[in-house]
N, C-alpha and C positions, 0 to 999 in steps of 0.2 A: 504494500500500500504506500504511496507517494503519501509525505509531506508535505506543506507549502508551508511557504513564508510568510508575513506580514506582505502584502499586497496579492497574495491569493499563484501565490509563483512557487512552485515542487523545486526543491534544493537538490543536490548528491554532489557529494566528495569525494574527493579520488587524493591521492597520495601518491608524487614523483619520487618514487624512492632513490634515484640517480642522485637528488639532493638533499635526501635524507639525512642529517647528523647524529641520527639516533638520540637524542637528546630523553624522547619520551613525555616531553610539555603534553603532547596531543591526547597521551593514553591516560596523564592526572587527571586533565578536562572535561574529557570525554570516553571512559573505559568502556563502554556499551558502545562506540564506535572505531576506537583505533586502540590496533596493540601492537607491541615490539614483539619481534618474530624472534629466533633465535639467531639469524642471523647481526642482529642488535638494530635491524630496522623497522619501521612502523609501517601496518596496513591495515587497510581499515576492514572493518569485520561484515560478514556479510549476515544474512538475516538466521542463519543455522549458528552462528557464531565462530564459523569456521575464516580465517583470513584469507583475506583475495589478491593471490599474490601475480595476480598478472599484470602487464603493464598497464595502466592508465583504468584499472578495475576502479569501475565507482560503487557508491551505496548510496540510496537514498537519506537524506537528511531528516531524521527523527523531530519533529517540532520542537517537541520538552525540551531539547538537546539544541535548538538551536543556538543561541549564546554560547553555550561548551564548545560548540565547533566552531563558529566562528573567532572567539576569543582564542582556540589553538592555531588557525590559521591567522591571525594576528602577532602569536606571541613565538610562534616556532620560528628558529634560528636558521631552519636550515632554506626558508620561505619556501618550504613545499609542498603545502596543504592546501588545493584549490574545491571551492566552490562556488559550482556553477550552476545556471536555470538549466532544468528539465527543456524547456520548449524549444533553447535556442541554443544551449551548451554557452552563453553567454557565463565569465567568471566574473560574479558579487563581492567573492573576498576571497584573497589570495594573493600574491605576487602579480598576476596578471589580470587584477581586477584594474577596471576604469575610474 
């Protein structure tokens, strides 16, 4: 089931792990959306709680969780946490937000 935002717009994040620092800001924020794999990088979890570790793998954005994800993609070092609108793949907050 899709989430949406404030203005009625479905979120999902995806996690570049190429710029991953493994830091783990993302997994304090938001544990029910990202976690460090054992290779000491973060992914974000899919809806069985299994990690999705293929490239540019998204999940949808959880509403309750909105602020959690976004404040991790604000606060991660390694500026690798994007999301973006469902409709247009347009990124909201992240490194390549507008």
């Amino acid at each position: 089931m899709q989430q949406e935002a404030p203005g009625g717009e479905a979120l999902e994040v995806w996690i570049d792990q190429d710029l991953c620092t493994g830091d783990g800001i993302c997994a304090q924020y938001a544990p029910e959306v990202f976690e460090l794999d054992i290779d000491g990088l973060a992914y974000v979890k899919g809806a069985d709680e299994a990690l999705l570790q293929d490239p540019g793998a998204s999940v949808p954005v959880p509403l309750p969780l909105l602020t959690d994800v976004v404040d991790s993609a604000r606060e991660c070092p390694g500026e690798c946490i994007h999301v973006r609108r469902v409709s247009d793949s347009v990124e909201v907050f992240g490194p390549e937000a507008g």
